[in-house]
C-alpha positions in Angstrom: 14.6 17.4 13.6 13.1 13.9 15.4 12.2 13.3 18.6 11.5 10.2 20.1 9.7 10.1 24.0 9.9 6.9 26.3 9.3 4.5 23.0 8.2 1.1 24.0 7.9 -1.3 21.1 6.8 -5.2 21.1 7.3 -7.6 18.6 4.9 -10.2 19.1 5.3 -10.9 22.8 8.7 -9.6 23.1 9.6 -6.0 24.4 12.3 -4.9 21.8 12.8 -1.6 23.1 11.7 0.3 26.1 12.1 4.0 27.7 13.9 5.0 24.6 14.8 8.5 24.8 16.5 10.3 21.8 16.4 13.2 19.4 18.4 13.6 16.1 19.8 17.1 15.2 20.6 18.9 12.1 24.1 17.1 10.7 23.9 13.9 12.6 25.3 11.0 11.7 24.1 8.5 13.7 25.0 4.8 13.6 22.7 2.2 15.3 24.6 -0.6 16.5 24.2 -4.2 18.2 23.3 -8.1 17.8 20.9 -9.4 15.1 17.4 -8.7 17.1 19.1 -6.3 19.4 16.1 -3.6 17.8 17.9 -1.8 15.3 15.4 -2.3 12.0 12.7 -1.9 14.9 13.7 2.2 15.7 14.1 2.6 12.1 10.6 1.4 11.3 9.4 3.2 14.4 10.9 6.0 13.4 9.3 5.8 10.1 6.0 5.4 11.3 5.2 1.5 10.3 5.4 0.0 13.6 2.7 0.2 15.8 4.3 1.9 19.3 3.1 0.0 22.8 4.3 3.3 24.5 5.8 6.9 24.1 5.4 8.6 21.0 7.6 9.3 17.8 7.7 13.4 16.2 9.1 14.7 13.1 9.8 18.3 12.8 7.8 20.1 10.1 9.3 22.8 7.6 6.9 24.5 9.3 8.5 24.7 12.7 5.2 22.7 14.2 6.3 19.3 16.1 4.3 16.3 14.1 3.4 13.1 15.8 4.2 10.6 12.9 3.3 8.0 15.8 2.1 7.5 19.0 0.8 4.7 21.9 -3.0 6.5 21.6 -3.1 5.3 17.5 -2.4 8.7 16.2 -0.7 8.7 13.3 0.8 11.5 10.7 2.4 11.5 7.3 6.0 12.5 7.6 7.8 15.3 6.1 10.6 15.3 3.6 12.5 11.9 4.1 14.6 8.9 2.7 13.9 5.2 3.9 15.6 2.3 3.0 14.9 -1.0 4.5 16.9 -3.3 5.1 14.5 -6.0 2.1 14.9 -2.9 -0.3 11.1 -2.5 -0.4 10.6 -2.8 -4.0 8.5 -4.5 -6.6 10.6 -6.1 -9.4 8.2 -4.7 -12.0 9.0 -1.1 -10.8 11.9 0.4 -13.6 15.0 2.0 -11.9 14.2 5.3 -13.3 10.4 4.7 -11.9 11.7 3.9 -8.3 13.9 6.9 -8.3 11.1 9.1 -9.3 8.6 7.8 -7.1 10.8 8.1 -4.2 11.5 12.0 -4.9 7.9 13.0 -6.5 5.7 11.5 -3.8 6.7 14.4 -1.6 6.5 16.8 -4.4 9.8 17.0 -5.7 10.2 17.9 -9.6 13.7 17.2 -10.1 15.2 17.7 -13.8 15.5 14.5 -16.3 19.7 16.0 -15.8 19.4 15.8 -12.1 18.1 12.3 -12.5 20.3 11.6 -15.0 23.7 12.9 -13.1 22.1 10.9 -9.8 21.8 7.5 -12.0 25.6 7.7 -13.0 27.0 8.6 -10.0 25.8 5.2 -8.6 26.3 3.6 -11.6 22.7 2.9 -12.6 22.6 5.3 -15.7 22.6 2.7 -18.0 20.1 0.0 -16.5 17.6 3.3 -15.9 14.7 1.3 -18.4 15.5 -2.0 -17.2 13.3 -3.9 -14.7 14.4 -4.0 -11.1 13.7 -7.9 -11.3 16.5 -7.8 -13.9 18.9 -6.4 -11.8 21.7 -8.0 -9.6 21.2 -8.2 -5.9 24.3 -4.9 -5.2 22.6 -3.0 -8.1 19.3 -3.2 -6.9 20.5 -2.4 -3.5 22.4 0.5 -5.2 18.8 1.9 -6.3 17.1 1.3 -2.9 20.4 3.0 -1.1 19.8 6.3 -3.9 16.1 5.9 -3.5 16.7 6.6 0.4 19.3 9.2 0.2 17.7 11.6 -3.1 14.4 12.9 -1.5 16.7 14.0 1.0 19.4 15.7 -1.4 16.6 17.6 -3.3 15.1 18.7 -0.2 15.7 22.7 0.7 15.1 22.1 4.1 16.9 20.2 6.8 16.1 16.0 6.2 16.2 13.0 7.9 17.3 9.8 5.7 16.2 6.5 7.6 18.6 4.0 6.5 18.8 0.3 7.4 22.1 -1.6 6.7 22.6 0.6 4.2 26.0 -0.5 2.9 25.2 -4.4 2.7 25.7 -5.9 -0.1 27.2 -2.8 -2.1 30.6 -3.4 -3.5 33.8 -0.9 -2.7 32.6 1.6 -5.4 28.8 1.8 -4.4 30.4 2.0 -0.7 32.5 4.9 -1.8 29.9 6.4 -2.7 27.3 6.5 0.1 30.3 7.6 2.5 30.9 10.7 0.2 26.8 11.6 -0.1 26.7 10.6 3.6 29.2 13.8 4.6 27.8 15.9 1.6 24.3 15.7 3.3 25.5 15.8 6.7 27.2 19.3 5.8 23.8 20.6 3.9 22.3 20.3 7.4 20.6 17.0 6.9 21.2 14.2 8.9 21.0 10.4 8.7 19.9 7.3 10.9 21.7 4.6 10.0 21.4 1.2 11.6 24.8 -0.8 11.0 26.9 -3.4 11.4 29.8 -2.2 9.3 32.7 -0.7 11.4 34.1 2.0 9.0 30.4 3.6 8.9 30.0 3.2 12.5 33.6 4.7 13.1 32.7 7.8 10.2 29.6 8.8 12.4 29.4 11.5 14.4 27.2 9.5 16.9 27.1 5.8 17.8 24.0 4.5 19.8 24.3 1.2 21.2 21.3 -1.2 21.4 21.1 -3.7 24.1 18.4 -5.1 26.0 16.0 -2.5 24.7 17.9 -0.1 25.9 20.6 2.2 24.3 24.3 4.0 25.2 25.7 6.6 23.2 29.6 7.5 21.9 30.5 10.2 20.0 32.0 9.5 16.5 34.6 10.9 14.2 32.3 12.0 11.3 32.6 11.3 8.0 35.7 12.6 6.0 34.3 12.2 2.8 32.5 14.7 0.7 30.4 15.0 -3.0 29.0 17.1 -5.1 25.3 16.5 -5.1 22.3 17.6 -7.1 21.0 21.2 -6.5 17.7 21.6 -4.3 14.7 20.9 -6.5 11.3 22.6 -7.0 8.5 21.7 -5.1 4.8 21.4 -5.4 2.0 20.5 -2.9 2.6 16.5 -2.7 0.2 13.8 -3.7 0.8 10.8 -2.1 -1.9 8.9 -3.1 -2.4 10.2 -6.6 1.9 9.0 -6.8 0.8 5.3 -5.4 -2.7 5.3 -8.0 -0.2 5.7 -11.5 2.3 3.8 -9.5 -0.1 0.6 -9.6 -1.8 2.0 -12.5 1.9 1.4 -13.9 2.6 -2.1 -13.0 -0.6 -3.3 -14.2 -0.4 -1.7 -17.6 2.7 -3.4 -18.0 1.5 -6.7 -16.4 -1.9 -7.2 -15.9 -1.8 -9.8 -13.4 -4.7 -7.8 -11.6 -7.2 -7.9 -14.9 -6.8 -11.3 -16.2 -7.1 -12.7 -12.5 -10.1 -11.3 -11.8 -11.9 -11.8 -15.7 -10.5 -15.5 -15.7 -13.3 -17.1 -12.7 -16.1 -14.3 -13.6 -15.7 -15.4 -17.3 -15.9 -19.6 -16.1 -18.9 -18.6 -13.6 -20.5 -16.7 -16.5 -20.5 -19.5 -18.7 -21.2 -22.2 -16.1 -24.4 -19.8 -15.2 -25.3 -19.7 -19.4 -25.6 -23.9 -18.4 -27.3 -23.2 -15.5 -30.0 -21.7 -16.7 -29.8 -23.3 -20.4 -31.8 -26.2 -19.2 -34.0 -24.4 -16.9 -37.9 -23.1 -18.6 -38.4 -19.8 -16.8 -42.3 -19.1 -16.2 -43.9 -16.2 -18.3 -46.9 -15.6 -15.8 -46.5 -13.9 -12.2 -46.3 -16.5 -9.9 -44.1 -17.8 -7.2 -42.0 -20.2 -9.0 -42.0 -16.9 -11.2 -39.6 -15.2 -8.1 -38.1 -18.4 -7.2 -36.8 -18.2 -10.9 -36.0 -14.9 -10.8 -34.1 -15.4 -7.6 -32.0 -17.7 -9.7 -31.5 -15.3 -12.3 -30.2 -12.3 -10.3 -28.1 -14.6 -8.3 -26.5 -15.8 -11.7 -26.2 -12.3 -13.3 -24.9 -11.0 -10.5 -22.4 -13.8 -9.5 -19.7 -13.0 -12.3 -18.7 -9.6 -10.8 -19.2 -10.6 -7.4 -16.4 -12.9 -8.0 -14.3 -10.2 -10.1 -15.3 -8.0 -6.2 -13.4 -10.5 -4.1 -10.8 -12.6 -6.0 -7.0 -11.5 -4.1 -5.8 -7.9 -5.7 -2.7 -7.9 -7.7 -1.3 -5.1 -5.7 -1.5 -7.1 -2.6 1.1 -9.4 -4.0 2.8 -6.8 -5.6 3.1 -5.1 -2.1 4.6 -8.2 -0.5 7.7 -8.2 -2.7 10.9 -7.3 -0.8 8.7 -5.2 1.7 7.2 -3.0 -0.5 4.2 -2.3 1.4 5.9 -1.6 4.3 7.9 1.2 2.3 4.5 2.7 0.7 2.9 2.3 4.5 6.0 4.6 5.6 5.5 7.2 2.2 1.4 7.3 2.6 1.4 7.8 6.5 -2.3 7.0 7.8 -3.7 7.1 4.4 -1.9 4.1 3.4 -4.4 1.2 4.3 -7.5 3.3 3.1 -5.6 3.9 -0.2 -4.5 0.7 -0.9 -7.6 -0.6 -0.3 -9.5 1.7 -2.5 -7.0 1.4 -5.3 -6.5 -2.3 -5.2 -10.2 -2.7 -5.6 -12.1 -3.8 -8.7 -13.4 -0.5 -9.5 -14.2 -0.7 -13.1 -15.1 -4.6 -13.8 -18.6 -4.5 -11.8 -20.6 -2.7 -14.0 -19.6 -4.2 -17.5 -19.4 -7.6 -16.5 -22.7 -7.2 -14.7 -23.8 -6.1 -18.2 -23.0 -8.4 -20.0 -24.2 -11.4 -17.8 -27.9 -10.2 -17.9 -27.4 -10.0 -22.0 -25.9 -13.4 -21.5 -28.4 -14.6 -19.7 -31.6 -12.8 -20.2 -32.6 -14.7 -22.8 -35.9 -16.1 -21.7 -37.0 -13.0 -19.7 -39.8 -10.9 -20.8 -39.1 -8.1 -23.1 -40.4 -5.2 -20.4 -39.0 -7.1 -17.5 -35.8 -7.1 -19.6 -36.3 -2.9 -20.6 -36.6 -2.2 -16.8 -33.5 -4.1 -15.4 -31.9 -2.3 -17.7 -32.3 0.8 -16.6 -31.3 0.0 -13.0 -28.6 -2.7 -13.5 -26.3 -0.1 -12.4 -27.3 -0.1 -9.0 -26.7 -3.3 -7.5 -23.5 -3.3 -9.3 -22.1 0.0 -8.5 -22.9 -1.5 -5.0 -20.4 -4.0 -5.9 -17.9 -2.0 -5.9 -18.6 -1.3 -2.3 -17.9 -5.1 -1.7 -14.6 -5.1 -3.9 -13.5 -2.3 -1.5 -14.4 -4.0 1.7 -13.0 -7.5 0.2 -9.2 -6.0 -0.6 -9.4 -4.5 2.7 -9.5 -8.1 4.2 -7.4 -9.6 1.7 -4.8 -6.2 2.8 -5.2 -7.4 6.4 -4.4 -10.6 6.0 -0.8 -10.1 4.3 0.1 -8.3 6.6 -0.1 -11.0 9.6 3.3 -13.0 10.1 2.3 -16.1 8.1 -0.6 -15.0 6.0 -0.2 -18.2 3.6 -1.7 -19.9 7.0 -4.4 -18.0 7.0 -7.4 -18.8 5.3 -8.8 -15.6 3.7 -11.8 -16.9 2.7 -12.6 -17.2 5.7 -13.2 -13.8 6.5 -14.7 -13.1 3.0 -17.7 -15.2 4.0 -19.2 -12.2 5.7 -19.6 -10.5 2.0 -22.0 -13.2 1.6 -24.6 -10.7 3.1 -24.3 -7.8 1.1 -24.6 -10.6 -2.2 -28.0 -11.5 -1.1 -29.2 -8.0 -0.2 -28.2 -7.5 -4.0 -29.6 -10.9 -5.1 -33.1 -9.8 -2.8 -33.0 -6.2 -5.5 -32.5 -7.1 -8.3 -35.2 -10.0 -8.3 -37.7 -7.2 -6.9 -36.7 -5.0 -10.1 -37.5 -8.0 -12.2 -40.6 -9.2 -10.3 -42.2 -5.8 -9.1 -40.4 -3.2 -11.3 -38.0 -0.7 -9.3 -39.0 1.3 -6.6 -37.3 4.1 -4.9 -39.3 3.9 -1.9 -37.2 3.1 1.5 -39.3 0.5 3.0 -38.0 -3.1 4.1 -37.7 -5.1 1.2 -37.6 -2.3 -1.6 -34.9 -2.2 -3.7 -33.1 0.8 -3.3 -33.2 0.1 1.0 -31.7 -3.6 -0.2 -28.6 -1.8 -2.1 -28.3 0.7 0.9 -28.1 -2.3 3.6 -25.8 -3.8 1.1 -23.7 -0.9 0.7 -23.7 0.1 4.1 -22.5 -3.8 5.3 -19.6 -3.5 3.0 -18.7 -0.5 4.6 -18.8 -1.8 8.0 -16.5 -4.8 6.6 -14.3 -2.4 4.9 -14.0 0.1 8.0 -13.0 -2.4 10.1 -10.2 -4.3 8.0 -8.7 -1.2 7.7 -8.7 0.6 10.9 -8.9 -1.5 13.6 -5.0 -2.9 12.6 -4.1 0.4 13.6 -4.3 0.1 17.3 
């Protein structure tokens, strides 16, 4: 069911594991054991697909019956099949509800389990009655409860064999929630599915049917008792073609409806630069005649109308923080596959500020432009800020890449957003033309439409590399 081929992994400068050989069968129950460092949370993310592999290559075996390479030294990359993660930080956001978490975990591989099914998993872990509560307002062993269930259920529902990843699964759960994993534990391992634990507790290590020792990098095996202890668990569910990142687009879509962090932080400085712009230009008489403090006034102008949403473009996404909670990211990273960074990217964007707030800063500010200069901006405002959007894309993508470097508070994002600059004045350098010269969709240097593709294009650039080059 998973194979893994002379894995070498590094964390930072240090080899963690090397020449790892190993492949996981249908019914195992295998326990990962050694010291704190020793590499166990390393295999499991490997094994997920989140760590980036020095050497060898992970594979996942499709329903199908085709070999996928969910990770590999070369930087190729797929999205796994059918499988439960839990990490050892949960990996979820405290605005997420516990019956939201469950039914992301199952849906986003296109599970459609019944509200009973969900219902009958929530009370046998004793989460059935905090199902509409907040997973901020949870204790520390409930909430690990939900990220143990979230793990183990797209496995459960699954018709075919599954692998359920789970890191220190039973830490932190009291003797009932313990109970009950070692009874799901030897349900699934007699459906045919098997699970990867990574451990320090003896009685789960004992209960498996394989123990792999970690040391040095390396690994020993012993073979284990299995577990005694058996469940009833939910039926196989129905499935549809998955949509990962439709499932992660009404999953943020979600947490910013119910706290719209994202909105009001971005409005917030576009609505201060609006108004300092309204002084700005408030004591400034702008020429009526064509001449050129005529488009050095207009340069002004465009800069000022257009400055609002470019701040809205590149102000820090909501969803990045929101993916920084208890390694949430890292569990989406693990769901989406290679889309992940592309998606997150995209969806974390300001998509649909640019345009209205570009609109309403030329009728803020407009006010001493001529009436036909005013009619033909109008008609082409749209253009410079659609190309905005462009920018918001290639700024999340660097905001994205910074969070995810080992002490991104160090880092100085704004550092790297300094090369958005360019696309800004390729904008600034159109929309002054549309007000000076009228709009032309001619592609010579200096027209406006070829100053919105340069614009658009450097974003891309930006954007393309934030989001890829990570990778390898």
């Amino acid at each position: 069911m998973l194979r893994i081929s002379d894995l070498e992994v590094h964390r930072g400068n240090r080899t963690v594991l090397s020449g790892l050989e190993l492949q996981i069968s249908s019914g195992d129950v295998l326990a990962l054991e050694g010291k704190n460092g020793s590499g166990k949370t390393s295999l499991i993310e490997a094994c997920a697909g989140i760590l980036p592999i020095t050497k060898g290559k992970v594979e996942w075996l499709a329903p199908s019956g085709e070999w996928l390479i969910v990770r590999d030294s070369e930087g190729r990359r797929s999205r796994p099949p059918i499988m439960g993660l839990t990490l050892q930080s949960n990996g979820i956001c405290g605005e997420e509800t516990v019956e939201e978490r469950l039914m992301t975990a199952i849906e986003i591989f296109g599970l459609k389990p019944t509200d009973e099914t969900i219902t009958e998993m929530l009370s046998d872990w004793g989460l059935d009655h905090r199902r509409g509560d907040r997973v901020s307002q949870l204790s520390g062993g409930l909430t690990r409860r939900l990220s143990v269930l979230s793990g183990l259920a797209p496995v459960a529902l699954s018709e075919t064999p599954s692998v359920a990843l789970l890191d220190e699964p039973s830490e932190g759960l009291d003797s009932v929630a313990r109970s009950t994993l070692s009874n799901w534990i030897g349900g699934l391992s007699s459906r045919g599915h098997a699970i990867v634990m990574a451990t320090h507790d003896q009685e789960f290590i004992s209960g498996s049917t394989r123990i792999i020792s970690i040391e040095s990098g390396s690994i020993s095996e012993t073979v284990g008792a299995g577990h005694s202890g058996l469940t009833k668990l939910p039926s196989p569910s129905h499935k549809i073609e998955p949509s990962p990142m439709l499932a992660l687009a009404g999953w943020a879509f979600r947490m910013e409806k119910r706290n719209p962090v994202d909105t009001i932080g971005r409005l917030t400085p576009a609505i201060l630069a609006l108004l300092l712009s309204y002084t700005i230009l408030g004591g400034i008489d702008m020429p009526q005649t064509a001449s050129m403090s005529t488009y050095i006034g207009y340069d002004l102008v465009a800069a000022l109308v257009l400055a609002p949403a470019f701040i809205t473009a590149v102000v820090s996404p909501a969803l990045v923080r929101r993916l920084s909670e208890e390694g949430c990211g890292r569990w989406w990273n693990a769901m989406l596959g290679p889309i992940a960074r592309p998606a997150n990217s995209v969806i974390s964007a300001s998509i649909i500020l640019p345009i209205p707030v570009t609109y309403i800063s030329w009728f803020v500010l407009s006010g001493s432009i001529p009436e036909e200069t005013s009619d033909e901006v109008l008609k082409w405002l749209w253009l410079p800020a659609l190309v905005i959007i462009d920018v918001s894309c290639a700024a999340s993508a660097l905001h994205l890449l910074v969070s995810d470097l080992r002490r991104s508070s160090a880092v100085a994002a704004s550092l790297l957003l300094a090369v958005l600059v360019w696309p800004f004045i390729e904008l600034m350098d159109a929309l002054s033309v549309i007000m000076t010269s009228g709009m032309s969709l001619e592609l010579e240097i200096g027209s406006p439409l070829s100053s919105c593709i340069i614009a658009s294009l450097s974003a891309a650039m930006v954007w393309a590399v934030a989001v890829f080059l990570p990778e390898y």
